[in-house]
KOLPALO-130367 format. One line per 8 residues: their letters; for each residue x, y, z of C-alpha. Coordinates in steps of 0.02 Angstrom, whole numbers. Example, Ala and Ser with C-alpha at 12.3 -4.5 7.8 and 13.67 -1.06 7.14 Angstrom:
# residues 2
AS = 615:-225:390; 684:-53:357
This chain:
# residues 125
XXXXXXXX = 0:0:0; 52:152:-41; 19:355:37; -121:442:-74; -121:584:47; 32:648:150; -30:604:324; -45:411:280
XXXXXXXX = 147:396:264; 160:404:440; 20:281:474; 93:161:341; 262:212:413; 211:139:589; 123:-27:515; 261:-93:425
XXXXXXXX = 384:-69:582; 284:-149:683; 269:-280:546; 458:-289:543; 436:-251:356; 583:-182:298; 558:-178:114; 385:-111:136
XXXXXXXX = 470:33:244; 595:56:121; 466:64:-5; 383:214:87; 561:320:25; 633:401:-119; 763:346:-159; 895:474:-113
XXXXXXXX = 789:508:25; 870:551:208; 851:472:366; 905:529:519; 910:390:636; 1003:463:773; 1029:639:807; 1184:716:721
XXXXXXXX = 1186:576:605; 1108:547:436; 1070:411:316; 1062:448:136; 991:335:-4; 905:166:-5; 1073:45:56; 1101:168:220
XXXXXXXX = 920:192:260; 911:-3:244; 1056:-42:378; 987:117:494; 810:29:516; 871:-147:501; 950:-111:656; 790:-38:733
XXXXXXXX = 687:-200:679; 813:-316:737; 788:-259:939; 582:-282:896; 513:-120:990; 358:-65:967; 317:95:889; 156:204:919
XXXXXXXX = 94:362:851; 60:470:1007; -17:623:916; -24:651:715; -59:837:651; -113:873:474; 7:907:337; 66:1051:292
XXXXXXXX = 76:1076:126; 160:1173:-25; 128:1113:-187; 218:914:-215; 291:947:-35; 224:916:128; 309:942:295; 233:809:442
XXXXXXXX = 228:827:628; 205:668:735; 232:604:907; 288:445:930; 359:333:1049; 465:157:1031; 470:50:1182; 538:-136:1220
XXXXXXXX = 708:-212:1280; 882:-155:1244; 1012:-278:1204; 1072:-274:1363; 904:-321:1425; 857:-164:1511; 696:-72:1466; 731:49:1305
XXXXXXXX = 579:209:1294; 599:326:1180; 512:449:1085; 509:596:1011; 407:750:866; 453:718:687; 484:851:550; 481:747:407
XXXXXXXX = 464:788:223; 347:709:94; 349:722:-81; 219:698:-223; 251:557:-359; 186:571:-528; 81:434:-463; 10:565:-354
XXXXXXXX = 72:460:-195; 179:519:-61; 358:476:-23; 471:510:118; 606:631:53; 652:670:231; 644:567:394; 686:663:526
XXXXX = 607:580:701; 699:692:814; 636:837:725; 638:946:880; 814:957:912
């Protein structure tokens, strides 16, 4: 499945990582699109975007949506706002929380879907 409308990249974003489906994450990207997985860091294009959430997936947290806002748009770009949290058990077996506001950046296909262009989940700092 794929985003008709900005806002559903973030609620197909959450399904397939709580699926564990990476290629149906990756498939939510451009593909020079930009993660940032961590702050300070960045992963650009499909390959580094792949290894960034692989290694998210492989500790199986859950992720929830705490609050989504509507879209805020500008022609074939839309800029997203989300809370979300990601909770389970580090690999050291203690309890791993965290969460954070995205500022992420959509763009319109041809297709008229919606890719991720940017993936910023610590968009407030």
């Amino acid at each position: 499945m794929t985003a008709h409308e900005p806002e559903e990249a973030h609620r197909l974003w959450g399904e397939r990582f709580n699926a564990a489906d990476l290629d149906g994450l990756l498939a939510l990207y451009e593909p020079n699109a930009t993660l940032v997985p961590q702050p300070g860091q960045a992963a650009s294009g499909a390959e580094a975007i792949r290894e960034a959430l692989g290694g998210f997936l492989d500790l199986k947290l859950a992720f929830d949506w705490v609050e989504t806002r509507p879209a805020i748009r500008a022609g074939d770009l839309a800029l997203l706002h989300s809370r979300w949290t990601l909770s389970g058990t580090g690999p050291d077996g203690s309890p791993l929380n965290l969460s954070g506001t995205t500022a992420d950046v959509v763009c319109r296909q041809p297709d008229g879907t919606w890719l991720l262009a940017i993936d910023n989940p610590w968009g407030t700092g």
